[in-house]
N, C-alpha and C positions, 0 to 999 in steps of 0.2 A: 590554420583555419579552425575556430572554435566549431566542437560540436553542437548540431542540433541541440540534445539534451542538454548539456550545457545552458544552451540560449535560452530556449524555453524554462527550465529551472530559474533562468537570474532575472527574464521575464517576471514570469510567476512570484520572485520574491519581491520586486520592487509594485507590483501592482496590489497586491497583500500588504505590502506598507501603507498605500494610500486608498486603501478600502475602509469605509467606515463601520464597516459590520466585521471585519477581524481587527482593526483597531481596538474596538470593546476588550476584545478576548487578549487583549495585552495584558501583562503583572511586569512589575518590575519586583525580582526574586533577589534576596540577598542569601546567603551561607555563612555563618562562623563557626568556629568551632575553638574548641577550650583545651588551652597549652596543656592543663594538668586535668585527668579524668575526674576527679574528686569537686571538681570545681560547681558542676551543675547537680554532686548531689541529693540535696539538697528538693531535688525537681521528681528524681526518680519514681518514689513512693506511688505518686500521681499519674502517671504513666499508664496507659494502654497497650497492649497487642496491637499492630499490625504486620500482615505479609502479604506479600507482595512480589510478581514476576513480569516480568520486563520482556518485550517482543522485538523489542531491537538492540540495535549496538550503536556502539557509541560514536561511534563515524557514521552515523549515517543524518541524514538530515532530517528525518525525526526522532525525538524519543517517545516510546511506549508503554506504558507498564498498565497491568491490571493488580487491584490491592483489596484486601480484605482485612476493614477496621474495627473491634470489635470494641464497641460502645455499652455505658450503661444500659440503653436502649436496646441492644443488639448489636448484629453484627451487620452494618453497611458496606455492600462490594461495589468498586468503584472502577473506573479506568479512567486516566488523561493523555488525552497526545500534546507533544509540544515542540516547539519548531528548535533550532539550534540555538536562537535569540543572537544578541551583544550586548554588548558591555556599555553600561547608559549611565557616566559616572559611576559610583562603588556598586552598583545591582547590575545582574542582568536581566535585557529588556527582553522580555519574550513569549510568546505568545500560546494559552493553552487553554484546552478545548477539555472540561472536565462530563462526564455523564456516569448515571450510576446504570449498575447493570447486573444483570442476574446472576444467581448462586450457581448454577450450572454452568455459565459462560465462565464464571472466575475460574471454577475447578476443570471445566475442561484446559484454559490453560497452563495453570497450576501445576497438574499432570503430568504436560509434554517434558519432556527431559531436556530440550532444545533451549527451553527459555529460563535462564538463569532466575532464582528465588533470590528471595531478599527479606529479613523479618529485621523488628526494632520492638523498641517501644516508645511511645511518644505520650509528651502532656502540651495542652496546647492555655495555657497563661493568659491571652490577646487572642482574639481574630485576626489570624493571619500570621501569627506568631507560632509557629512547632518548637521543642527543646525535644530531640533525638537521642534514644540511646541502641546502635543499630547493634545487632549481632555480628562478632569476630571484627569489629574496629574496637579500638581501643576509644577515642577523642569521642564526646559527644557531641553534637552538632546544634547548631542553633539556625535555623529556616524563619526568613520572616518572607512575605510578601504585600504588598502596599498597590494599588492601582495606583497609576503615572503622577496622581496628582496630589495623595495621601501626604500629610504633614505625618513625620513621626512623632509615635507618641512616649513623652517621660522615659515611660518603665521601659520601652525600646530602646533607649538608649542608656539609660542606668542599667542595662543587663550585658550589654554590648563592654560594657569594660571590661575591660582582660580578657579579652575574649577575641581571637583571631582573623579578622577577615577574611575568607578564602571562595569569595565571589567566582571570582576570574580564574579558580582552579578548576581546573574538569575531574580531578583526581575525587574532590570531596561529594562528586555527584554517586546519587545514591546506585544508577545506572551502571555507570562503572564500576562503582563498589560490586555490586552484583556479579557483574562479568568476572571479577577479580578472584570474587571470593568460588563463583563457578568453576575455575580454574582451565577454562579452553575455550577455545574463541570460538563459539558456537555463536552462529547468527551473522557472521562475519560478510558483507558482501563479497559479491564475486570478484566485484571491482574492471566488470565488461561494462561499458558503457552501452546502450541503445544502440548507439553507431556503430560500433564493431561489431554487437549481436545481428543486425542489419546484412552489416557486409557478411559476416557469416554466413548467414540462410541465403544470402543471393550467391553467393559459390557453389553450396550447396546442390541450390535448385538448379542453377546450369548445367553442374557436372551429373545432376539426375538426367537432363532434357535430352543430354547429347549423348546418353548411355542410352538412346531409344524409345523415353516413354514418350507419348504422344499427348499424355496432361498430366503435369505436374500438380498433385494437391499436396499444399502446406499449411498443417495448423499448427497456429500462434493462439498459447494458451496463457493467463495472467488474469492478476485480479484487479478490478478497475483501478486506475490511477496508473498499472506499473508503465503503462509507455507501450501500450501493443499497437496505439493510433498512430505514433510519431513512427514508429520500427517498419509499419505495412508503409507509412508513405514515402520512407526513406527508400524502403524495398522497389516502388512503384517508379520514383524517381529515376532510380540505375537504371533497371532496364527497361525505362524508356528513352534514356541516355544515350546507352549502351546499343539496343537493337533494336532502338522503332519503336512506334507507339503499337504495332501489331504483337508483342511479345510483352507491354504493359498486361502484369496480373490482373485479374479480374479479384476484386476483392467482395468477400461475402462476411458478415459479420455473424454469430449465433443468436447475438441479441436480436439482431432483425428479423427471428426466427419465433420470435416471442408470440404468446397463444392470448396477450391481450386481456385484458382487467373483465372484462365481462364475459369471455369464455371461462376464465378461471372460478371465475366467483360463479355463475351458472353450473359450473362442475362438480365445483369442489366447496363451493362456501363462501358466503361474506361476510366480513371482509378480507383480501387475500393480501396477504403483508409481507410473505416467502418471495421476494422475485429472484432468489439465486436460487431455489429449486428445483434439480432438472425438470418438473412436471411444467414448468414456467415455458420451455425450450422447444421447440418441435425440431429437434435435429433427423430425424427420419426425411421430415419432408425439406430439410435441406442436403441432405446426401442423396434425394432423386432430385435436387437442381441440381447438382454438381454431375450426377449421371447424363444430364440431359444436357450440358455443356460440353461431355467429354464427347455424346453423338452430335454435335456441330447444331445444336440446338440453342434458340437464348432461351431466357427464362425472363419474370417480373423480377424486379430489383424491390427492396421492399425495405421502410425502417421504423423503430420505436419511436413513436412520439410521446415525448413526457408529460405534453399536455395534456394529452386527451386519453395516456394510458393505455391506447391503442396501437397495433400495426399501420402503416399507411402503404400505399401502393405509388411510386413516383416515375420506373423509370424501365427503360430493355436492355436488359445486359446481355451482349455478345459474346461468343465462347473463346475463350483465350487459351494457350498452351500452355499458362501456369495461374493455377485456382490459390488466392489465400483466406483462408480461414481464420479470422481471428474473435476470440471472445472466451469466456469464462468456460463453456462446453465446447471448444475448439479441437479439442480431446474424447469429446462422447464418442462409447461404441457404436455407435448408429453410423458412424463415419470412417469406419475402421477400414471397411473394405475399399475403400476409395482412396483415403487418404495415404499420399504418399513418406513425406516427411511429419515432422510434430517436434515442437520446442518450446518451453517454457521462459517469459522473459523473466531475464535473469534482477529483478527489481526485486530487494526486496520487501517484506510483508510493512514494516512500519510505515517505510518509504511512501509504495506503494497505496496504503491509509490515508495520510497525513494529505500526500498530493488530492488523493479523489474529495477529502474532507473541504482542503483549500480550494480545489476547483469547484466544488457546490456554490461556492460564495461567490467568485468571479463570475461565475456564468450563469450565477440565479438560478440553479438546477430545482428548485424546492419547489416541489408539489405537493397535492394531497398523499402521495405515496413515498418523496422524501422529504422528511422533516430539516430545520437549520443542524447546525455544524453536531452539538450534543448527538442531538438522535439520529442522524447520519454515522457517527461512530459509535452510538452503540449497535444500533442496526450491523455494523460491520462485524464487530465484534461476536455478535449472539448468533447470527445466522448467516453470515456475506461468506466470512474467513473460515467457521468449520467448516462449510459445504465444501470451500474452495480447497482445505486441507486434507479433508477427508473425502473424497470424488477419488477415483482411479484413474491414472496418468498413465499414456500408453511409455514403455517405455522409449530411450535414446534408440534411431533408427541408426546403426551402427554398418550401412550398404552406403548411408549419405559420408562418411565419416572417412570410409573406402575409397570410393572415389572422387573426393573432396580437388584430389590433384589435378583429375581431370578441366575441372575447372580452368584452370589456369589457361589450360592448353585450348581450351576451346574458345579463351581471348586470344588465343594469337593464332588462331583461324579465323577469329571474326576480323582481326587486323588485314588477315592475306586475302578475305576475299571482296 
C-alpha cells in the first residue's frame, strides 16, 4: 500500500507540472566540464568570488543553498530553491525559485557548522552562461541555462567543444560537491517517512493512556510544509479506527492561537511582518483550553484566516482523552505543564521549504502578508527558519520511549474485549 506522503508528494509534483505560475519558474540547466584543467584558462583572470552553503542534501527533493557573490558593484547575497527536475533531452528540466536576501540571513547560515560551504570563482561571458572554477575540484565547470524555449547561441556552442557533458551527473552538482568536500553527511534525512512517524506517536500515546493518564497532550512541532497536517490526520484516522470515534484526538493548532494583524500592529507597530514570532502566538491562552478540556469542559475551536489576517471563531470542541497540538510553538513553555509527550517531524528543513514555497502556488496562499514563491522564501529564510532554529525544543520524553511496549499489549486487550 503506497504511503500517504508518498501520494500527496507525487500528487503535488504532477499538479506543479501543470501549473502555469511554476511553469514560469522552469530553466532548463545544462553542466560541462573540461577533460583537461588548463582548458578554460584562459576565462580565470575574469573571474569573481563566490561562497556559498547549502541547507540540504542531496537526496532530498529540494536543493537549497544560500550564496554570497562579490561584484564590481558589491557584494550581492542570494539564495535559490530548486526542485530535483529531469532530464529534457541533454539539459536538465527544473524548476527554481531565485530571491535575494540579507547579509545577516547569509551569515547566520554561513556560520552553522551543519550546512556544508562551497566557494569558486566564476566569469559569466552570456546571460545565463557561468565558466566555474570551484575550490578543491580539479575540472572547471561550464553552467549554461536557457528558458524552455531559448535558441542557443554561437559562442554556446563554439565553447561547448571539447568540453564534457555531464548534465545527467549528480556527481558535477555543486550540492554534492559541497557535501563531499564537507566530508560527513550532515543534513542527511532521517529517512522515517510521515507514516511511520504517525504510527509512532499513536503507540506512544496509547501506551501513555493505559499507564493511567486521564488526557493525553501531544505536541507536534515542525516548520510549515514539513507534514505536521498529514501526520495529525493520519494520527486521527487510527484511533478512530481502532477505538471509536470517542477516543478520535481533539486537535488544536498554535497558529489558531494567533493575536491577529490588528492586535499586533496596535501593540507593537505597523506594519507587522514577523508572523513566526512567538509574540505572534498566545500559547498561554491555549494551555487554559487544554486545562479546561482536561476538567470535562469544551472550549471555542478557533482558526487563522489568511484573508482577512484575523482569528475566526467557527466551532465547539468536546474534551477528548487525547489533546494534539500541532504548529511551529507546539513546543512553547507555556505548555510545558500540561503537555504530555512532544516530537519533532522528522522533514526536513529544505524539504520542508520547497513543499510550503510549492503549496503557496497550488492553493493561492498570497496575500497582503505572503508575497509569490521569491518573497515567500525569502521571508523563510530571514525570519520563518532562524526563529524555528533558534526557539528551545523541549527535550525527547524518554517515559514515552519506556513504555512504548505497552502499546502493543493494550491492542490485544482491545482485541479481548
Amino acid at each position: 500500500m503506497e504511503s500517504v506522503e508518498k501520494e500527496i508528494t507525487q500528487n503535488n509534483v504532477e499538479l506543479a507540472r501543470k501549473n502555469p505560475e511554476l511553469q514560469k519558474l522552469r530553466e532548463r540547466e545544462q553542466t560541462l566540464t573540461a577533460p583537461t584543467p588548463d582548458l578554460l584558462d584562459a576565462f580565470r583572470p575574469l573571474a569573481t568570488p563566490i561562497e556559498g552553503a547549502y541547507l540540504s542534501h542531496p537526496s532530498e527533493e529540494f536543493s537549497l543553498r544560500v550564496r554570497a557573490e562579490y561584484t564590481n558593484e558589491g557584494i550581492v547575497y542570494s539564495a535559490a530553491l530548486k526542485d530535483e527536475g529531469e532530464m529534457s533531452g541533454d539539459a536538465l528540466d527544473r524548476m527554481e525559485v531565485p530571491t535575494e536576501i540579507s547579509k545577516d540571513a547569509y551569515e547566520f547560515y554561513r556560520a552553522q557548522p551543519q550546512f556544508p560551504d562551497i566557494n569558486f570563482l566564476r566569469t559569466k561571458p552570456l546571460k545565463g552562461l557561468a565558466i566555474d572554477f570551484i575550490e578543491g575540484v580539479e575540472m572547471p565547470q561550464v553552467e549554461y541555462e536557457s528558458e524552455l524555449s531559448d535558441e542557443e547561441p554561437a559562442f554556446v556552442q563554439l565553447l561547448k567543444t571539447g568540453l564534457v557533458d555531464m548534465s545527467s551527473d549528480p556527481s558535477v552538482r555543486k550540492e554534492v560537491i559541497a557535501h563531499r568536500l564537507h566530508g560527513s553527511e550532515t543534513l542527511k534525512p532521517s529517512g522515517e517517512t510521515i507514516d511511520a512517524f504517525a504510527e509512532r506517536m499513536f503507540k506512544d500515546m496509547v501506551a501513555t493512556y493505559t499507564m493511567g493518564h486521564k488526557q493525553v497532550v501531544v505536541g507536534v512541532s515542525g516548520m510549515s510544509g514539513s507534514g505536521k497536517s498529514t501526520a495529525v490526520r493520519i494520527l486521527q484516522e487510527k484511533f478512530s479506527e481502532t477505538f471509536g470515534e470517542e477516543f478520535t484526538p481533539v486537535v488544536l493548532s498554535s497558529d489558531d492561537y494567533h493575536r491577529g494583524k490588528k492586535w499586533l500592529e496596535d501593540t507593537y507597530g505597523a506594519p507587522w511582518t514577523n508572523w513566526d514570532d512567538p509574540r505572534v502566538y498566545n500559547t498561554a491562552e491555549l494551555a487554559s483550553d487544554i486545562k479546561r478540556l482536561a476538567d470535562g469542559d469544551p472550549i471555542f475551536h478557533k482558526h487563522f484566516d489568511f484573508a482577512t489576517e484575523e482569528v475566526m471563531y467557527d466551532d465547539i470542541v468536546a474534551p477528548s482523552p487525547f489533546v494534539i497540538v500541532e504548529g511551529l510553538y507546539a513546543g512553547s513553555s507555556d505548555l510545558k505543564s500540561i503537555r504530555t509527550l512532544h516530537y519533532e517531524v522528522p522533514t526536513s528543513i529544505a524539504t520542508s521549504i520547497g513543499r510550503d514555497v510549492r503549496r503557496l502556488v497550488l492553493e493561492d496562499r498570497e496575500n497582503g502578508s505572503i508575497g509569490g514563491p521569491g518573497e515567500r522564501l525569502r521571508y523563510q529564510l530571514e525570519v520563518a527558519l532562524p526563529s524555528y532554529l533558534e526557539q528551545e525544543k523541549p527535550s525527547r520524553n524518554s517515559f514515552a520511549a519506556y513504555c512504548r511496549p505497552l502499546a502493543e499489549r493494550a491492542f490485544m486487550l482491545e482485541k479481548l474485549s
